[in-house]
N, C-alpha and C positions, 0 to 999 in steps of 0.2 A: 542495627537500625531497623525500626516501623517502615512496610514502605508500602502505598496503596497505587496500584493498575488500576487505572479505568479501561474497563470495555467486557466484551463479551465471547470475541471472533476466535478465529483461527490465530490470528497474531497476536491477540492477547496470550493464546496459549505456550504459545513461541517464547513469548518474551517472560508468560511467568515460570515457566521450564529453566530459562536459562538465568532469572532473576534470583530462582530459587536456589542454584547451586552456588552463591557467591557466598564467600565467607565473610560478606559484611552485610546478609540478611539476618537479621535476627527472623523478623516476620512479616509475612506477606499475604496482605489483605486484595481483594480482587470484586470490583463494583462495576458489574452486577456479577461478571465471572460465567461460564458456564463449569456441567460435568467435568470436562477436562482440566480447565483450570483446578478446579478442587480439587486434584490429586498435588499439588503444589502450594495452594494460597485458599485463606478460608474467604468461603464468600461471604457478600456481605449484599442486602437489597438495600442498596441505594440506585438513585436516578441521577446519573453525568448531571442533568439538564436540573435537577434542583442545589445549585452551589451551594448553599448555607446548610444545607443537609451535607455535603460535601464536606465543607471547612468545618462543622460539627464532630462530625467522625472522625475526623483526624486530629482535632483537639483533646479530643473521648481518648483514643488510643496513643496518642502518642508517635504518630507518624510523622516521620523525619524526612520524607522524598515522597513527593509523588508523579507517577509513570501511567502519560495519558494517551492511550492508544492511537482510539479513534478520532476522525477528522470533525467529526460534527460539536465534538464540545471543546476543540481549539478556537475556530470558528466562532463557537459563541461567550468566548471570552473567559473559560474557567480557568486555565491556567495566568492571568491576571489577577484573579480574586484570590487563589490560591498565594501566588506570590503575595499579595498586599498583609496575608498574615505572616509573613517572614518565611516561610519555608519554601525549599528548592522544588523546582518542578520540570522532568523533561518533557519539552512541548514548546511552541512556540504562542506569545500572546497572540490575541485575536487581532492587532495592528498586522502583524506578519505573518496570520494564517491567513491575511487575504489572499497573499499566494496560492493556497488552494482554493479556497470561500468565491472564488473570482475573475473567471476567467481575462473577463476584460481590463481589471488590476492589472494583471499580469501581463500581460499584452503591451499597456500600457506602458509599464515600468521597462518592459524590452524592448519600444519604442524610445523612451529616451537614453537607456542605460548602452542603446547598438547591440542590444546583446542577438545574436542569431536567431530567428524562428519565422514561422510561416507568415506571408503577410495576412491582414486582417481587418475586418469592421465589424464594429459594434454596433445592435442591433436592437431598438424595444419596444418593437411592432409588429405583427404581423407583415403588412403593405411596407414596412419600410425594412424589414428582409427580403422579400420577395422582390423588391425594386432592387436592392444591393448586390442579389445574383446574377443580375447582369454585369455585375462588374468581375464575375469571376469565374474560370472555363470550369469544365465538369469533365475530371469526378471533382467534388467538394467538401467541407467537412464543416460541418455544422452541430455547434456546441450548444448547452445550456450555460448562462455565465454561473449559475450557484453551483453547490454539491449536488451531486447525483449518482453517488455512490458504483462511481465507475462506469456508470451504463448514459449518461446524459449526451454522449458523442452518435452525431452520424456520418458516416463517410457515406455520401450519396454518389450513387456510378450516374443518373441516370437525375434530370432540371423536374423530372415529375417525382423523382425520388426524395431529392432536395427538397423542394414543395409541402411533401406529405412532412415531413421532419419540421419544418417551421410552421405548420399548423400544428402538430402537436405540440410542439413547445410552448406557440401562444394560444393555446388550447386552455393555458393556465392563466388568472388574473395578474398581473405584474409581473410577467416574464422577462427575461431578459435574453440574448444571444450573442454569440461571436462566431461571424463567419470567415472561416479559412482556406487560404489555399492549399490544395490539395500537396503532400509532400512527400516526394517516391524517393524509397531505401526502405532501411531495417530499423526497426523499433529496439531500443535498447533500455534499461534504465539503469541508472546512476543513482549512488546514496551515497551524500559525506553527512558526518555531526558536524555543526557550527554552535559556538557559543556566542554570536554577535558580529564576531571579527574574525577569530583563527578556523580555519577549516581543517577536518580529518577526513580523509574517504572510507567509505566504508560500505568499499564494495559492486558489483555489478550484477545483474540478473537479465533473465528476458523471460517476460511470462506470456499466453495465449489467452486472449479477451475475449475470442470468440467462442461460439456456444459448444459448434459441431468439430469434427474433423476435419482437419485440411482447412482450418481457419474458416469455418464457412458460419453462418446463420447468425443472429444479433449479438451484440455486446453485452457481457456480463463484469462483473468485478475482479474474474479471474480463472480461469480453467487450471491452473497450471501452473509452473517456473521453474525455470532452473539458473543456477548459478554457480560460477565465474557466468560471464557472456564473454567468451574467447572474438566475437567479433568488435568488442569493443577494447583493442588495442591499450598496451598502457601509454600511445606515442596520441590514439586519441581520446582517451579519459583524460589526459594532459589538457590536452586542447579544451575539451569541453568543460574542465574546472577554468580553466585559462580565460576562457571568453564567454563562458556563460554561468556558472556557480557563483566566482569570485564577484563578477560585476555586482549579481542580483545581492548576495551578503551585503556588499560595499553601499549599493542603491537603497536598500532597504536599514542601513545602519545610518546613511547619510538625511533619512527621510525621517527621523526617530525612531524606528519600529523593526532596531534588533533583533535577528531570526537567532532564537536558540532553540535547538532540537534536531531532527534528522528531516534534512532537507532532501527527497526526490524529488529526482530531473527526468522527467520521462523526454529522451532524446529520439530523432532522427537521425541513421546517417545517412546522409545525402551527397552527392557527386562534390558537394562545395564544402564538405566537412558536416560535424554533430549540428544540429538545430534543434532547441526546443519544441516541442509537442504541448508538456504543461508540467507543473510543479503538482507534488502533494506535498504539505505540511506534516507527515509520518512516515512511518513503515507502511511499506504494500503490503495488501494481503492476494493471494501467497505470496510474495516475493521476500517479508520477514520469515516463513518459515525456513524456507532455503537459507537465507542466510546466518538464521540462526543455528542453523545445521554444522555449519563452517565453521561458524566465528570459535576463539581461541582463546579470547582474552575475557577476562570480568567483566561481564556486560555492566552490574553493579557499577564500577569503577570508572566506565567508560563517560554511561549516563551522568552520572555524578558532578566528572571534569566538565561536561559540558553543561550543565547545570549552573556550575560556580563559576564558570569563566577562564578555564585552567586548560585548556586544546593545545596554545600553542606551545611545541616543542615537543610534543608529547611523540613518543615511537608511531609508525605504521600501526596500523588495527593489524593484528595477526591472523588470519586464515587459514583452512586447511588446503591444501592443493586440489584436494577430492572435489568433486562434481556433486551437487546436492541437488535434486529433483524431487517435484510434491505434483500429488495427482489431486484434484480436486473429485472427492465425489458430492455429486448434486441431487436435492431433490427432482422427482420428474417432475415437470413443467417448469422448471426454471429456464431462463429468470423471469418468464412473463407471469408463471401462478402456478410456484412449487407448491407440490404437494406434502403436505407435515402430518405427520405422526407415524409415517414408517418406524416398522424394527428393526436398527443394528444391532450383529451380531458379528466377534471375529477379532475384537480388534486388540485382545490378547496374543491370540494368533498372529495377527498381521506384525507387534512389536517385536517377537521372539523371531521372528527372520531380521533383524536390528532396524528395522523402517521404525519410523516414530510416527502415530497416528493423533494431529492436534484436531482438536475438534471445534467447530465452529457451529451451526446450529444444531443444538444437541438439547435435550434434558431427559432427566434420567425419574423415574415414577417407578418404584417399588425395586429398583437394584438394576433396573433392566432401563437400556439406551434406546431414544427414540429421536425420529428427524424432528428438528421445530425450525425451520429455515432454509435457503434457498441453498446456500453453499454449505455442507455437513461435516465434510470431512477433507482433512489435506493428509495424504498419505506420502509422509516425506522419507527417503534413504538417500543414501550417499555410493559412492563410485568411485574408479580411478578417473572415468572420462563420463561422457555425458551416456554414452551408451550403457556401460555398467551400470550408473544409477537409475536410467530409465529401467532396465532388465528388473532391477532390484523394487524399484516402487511398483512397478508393475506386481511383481511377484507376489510383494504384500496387498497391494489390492486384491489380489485372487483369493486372500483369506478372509475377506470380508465380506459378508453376510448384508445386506440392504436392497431388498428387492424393489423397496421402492425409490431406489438411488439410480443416479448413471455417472459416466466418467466418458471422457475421451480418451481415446485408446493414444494418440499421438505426441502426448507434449514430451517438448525435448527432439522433436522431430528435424528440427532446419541442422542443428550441431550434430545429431547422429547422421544426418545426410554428411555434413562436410568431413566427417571423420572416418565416413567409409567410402571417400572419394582416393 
């Protein structure tokens, strides 16, 4: 089988790594792809965001399946148009990426569905945020409702700090917002495949958003991950499919706008049990390379079932028991104004300690690799526990060469605390 990945990231490289060892790729197209993908899938310059260029090239080759990474061309509807020419596609329509596309959607929908989460108002004004704060104690957490590529969240400690976050939001002409209450516990996240109806899990993780060490300084798309999340029990992954996965499937099948694809539950655990945070419409990045570190079974195969409508009854998704950990390295200045075109070097080195280095913004000018992006490189290895894999990525980050990169020295930090409690 033809089969074309859209995207460019770190989790593209993830998924065309593990797309590529299936014995039912024939061949693997990758739009727009970066360096790394092309050690797996040829690239191809095509633009997500021009469909008919899209449905063209797959007509042209002969592609059988297509596997859409990123959030932004769920959202805007490609995986519909792709369907309308008969062929299978993992991802969810742009009806049931509102889930991601939305925050107040969502909100919405676990307003009627009782599914557990923070309470909330929607917002699309400046003056009429800033009135709605009173109705909510501080600290807060103030969202953009679009995409915002992971960074559109403020937790404000502080009603001036609030303040500055809802002026810049409506800083922009037709903004929208959703204010929430603030919600204390551990951040976890949850991934099943759903084909419409049957669900398959697949999986847990917990990554670090914040910039610095020690969870400090703004929000990024991702510092980090590791996975299992051993704090997320299998007695409460139960539960949080139970009252909050299964509804939202059921809600969103009940409303015409069947979610097939890999549905993340970015949870809370809180004193009262999991609570929603927010949905994505895909794989996290990092939190796909971790787990594609793990996984066991024919990703091919897996996609596929859920594609056609084929999940239920299907076995457990298989796992390693090993601990998989990825270090993000970053341009300097990210994420407010990374700086691009440093040189990496190293990252033959860093593979032969068995770490797997996917690259994410990269491009490569005359044989030699250079930053083009904010997040560069995820430097993923595996372990028995969370410490050995940390020890291990670590390790391979020490062989990499990118002066004008950085990393944080800690992800994986809260598990290697409880482990050598």
């Amino acid at each position: 089988m033809n089969i074309l990945l859209i995207g460019s990231g770190g989790r593209e490289h993830a998924l065309a790594w593990r797309l590529a060892q299936s014995p039912g790729c024939t061949k693997l197209y990758a739009a727009p792809g970066n360096p790394g993908i092309a050690e797996h899938a040829d690239l191809v310059a095509l633009d997500p965001a021009d469909h008919r260029a899209v449905i063209d090239f797959c007509i042209r080759h002969s592609i059988g399946f297509v596997v859409i990474g990123p959030e932004a061309p769920l959202v805007d509807g490609l995986a519909d148009n792709i369907r309308t020419m008969g062929l299978p596609v993992f991802g969810p329509d742009k009806a049931a990426a509102r889930l991601e596309g939305s925050k107040g959607f969502t909100k919405d929908l676990c307003a009627r569905a009782n599914i557990p989460t923070a309470a909330y108002a929607k917002v699309i004004s400046r003056d009429g945020a800033l009135a709605t704060l009173d109705d909510f104690t501080i600290p807060v957490v103030i969202k953009a409702d679009g995409l915002a590529a992971g960074k559109g969240v403020t937790v404000a400690m502080s009603r001036e700090e609030a303040e500055g976050a809802i002026a810049d939001l409506f800083s922009v002409s037709g903004a929208e917002a959703v204010i929430e209450e603030f919600m204390e516990g551990e951040e976890v996240s949850l991934f099943v495949l759903s084909d419409g109806s049957a669900i398959l899990p697949f999986g847990s993780a917990q990554d670090h958003k914040r910039v610095g060490d020690g969870d400090t300084g703004p929000n990024t798309g991702g510092m980090g991950a590791y996975s299992p999340a051993p704090v997320l029990t299998p007695a409460l992954e139960q539960r949080a499919i139970d009252e909050i996965v299964a509804p939202t499937v059921a809600a969103l099948a009940a409303m015409g706008a069947p979610f097939s694809g890999v549905l993340f539950a970015g949870l809370m655990l809180t004193a009262d049990g999991p609570k929603l945070i927010e949905y994505n419409a895909r794989f996290g990045d990092p939190e796909c390379q971790v787990l594609m570190m793990r996984l066991q079974d024919d990703l091919l195969d897996l996609m596929l079932a859920t594609a056609r409508g084929e999940l239920a009854g299907r076995d457990a998704v298989r796992f390693s028991a090993d601990t998989a950990l990825t270090v993000v390295m970053a341009a300097r200045g990210y994420p407010a104004a990374p700086e691009t075109g440093g040189a990496i070097d190293g990252i033959a080195a860093a593979e032969k300690t068995g770490a797997r280095v996917f690259q994410a913004g990269t491009r490569s000018d005359d044989g030699k690799l250079f930053a083009a992006g904010g997040r560069v490189l995820a430097v993923t290895a595996t372990g028995a526990n969370a410490g050995a894999a940390q020890a291990a990525a670590y390790a391979a980050v020490g062989k990499i060469h990118f002066p004008s990169g950085f990393n944080r020295g800690d992800i994986g930090w809260r598990e290697v605390e409880r482990e050598t409690r």
